[in-house]
N, C-alpha and C positions, 0 to 999 in steps of 0.2 A: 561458549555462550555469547548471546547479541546485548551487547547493551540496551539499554532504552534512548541513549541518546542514539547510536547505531543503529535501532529500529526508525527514529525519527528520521534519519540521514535516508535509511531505503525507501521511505515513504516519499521525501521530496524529490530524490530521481525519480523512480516511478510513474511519481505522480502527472504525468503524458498518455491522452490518449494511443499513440501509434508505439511508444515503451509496453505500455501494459499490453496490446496487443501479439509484441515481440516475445515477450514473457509466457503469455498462454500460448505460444505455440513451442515456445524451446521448452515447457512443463510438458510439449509431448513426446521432444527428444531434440537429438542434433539438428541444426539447422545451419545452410550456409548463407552465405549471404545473397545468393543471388533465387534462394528457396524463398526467402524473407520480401525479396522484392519482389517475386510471383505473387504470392499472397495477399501483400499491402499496396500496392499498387500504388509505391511509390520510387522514387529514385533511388541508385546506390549511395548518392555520399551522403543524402539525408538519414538512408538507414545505419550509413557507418557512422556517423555524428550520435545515434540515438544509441548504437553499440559501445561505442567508446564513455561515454555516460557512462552504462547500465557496466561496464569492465573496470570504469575506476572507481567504481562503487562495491566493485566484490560480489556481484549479482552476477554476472556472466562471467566464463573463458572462452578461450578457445582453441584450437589446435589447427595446426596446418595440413591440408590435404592434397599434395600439388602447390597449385596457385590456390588453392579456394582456402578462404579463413571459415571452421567451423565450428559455429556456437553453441556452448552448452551452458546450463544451469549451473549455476556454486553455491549459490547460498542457499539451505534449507527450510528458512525464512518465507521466502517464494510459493511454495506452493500451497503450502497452508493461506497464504494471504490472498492469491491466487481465487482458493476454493471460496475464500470468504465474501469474495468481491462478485463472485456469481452468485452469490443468495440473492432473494426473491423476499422482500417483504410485504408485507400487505398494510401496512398504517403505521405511525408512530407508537413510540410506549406511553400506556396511560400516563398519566401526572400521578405523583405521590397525592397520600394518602390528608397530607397537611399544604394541600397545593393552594400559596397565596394569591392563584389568581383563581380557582374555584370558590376559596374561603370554608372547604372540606376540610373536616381533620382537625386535628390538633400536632405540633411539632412533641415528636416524643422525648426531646431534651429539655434542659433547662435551661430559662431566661436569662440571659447577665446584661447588666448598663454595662456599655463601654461610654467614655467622652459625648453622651447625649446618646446615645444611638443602642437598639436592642440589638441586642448579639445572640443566636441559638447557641449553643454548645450541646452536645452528648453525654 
């Protein structure tokens, strides 16, 4: 099972455009490193800098094939977050129903004074 601090930890590797790129393509299988730099159309040791990252983090392995180092997915983590990062949304979520900056609504808890200041509670 992923922590949530483990979840925060994957979130700040990742969080690279040419990482996440890396990631949706080893979510479609093995990848080498020189498939990597076909695709991104960037240099090898940038892409092995952005590998080495994503492997000390338990997000990627790899195996050897010959000379070629070949990358695959580890953590399960990944592709769900993956799928999520490809939605499509169409606007923000309404405001709640007691939203103080429409001045709709009423808060459905209760009022408490703390040290001068109103406090909501549930």
């Amino acid at each position: 099972m992923i922590s949530l601090g483990q979840k925060a930890e994957i979130l700040k590797v990742i969080a690279h455009p040419v990482r996440i790129k890396i990631l949706e393509e080893l979510a479609k299988g093995v990848k080498c490193v020189s498939d990597i730099e076909e695709f991104l159309e960037i240099r090898q040791p940038n892409i092995s800098q952005h590998l080495i990252l994503l492997r000390h983090a338990g997000i990627v392995d790899f195996y050897m094939d010959g000379r070629l180092r070949c990358y695959f997915l580890v953590n399960p983590f990944i592709p769900d977050l993956l799928e999520l990062l490809k939605k499509d949304y169409s606007g923000p979520l309404p405001g709640p129903a007691c939203c103080p900056v429409t001045k709709k609504g009423v808060y459905p808890g209760k009022r408490k004074r703390q040290g001068g200041k109103a406090v909501w509670s549930k």
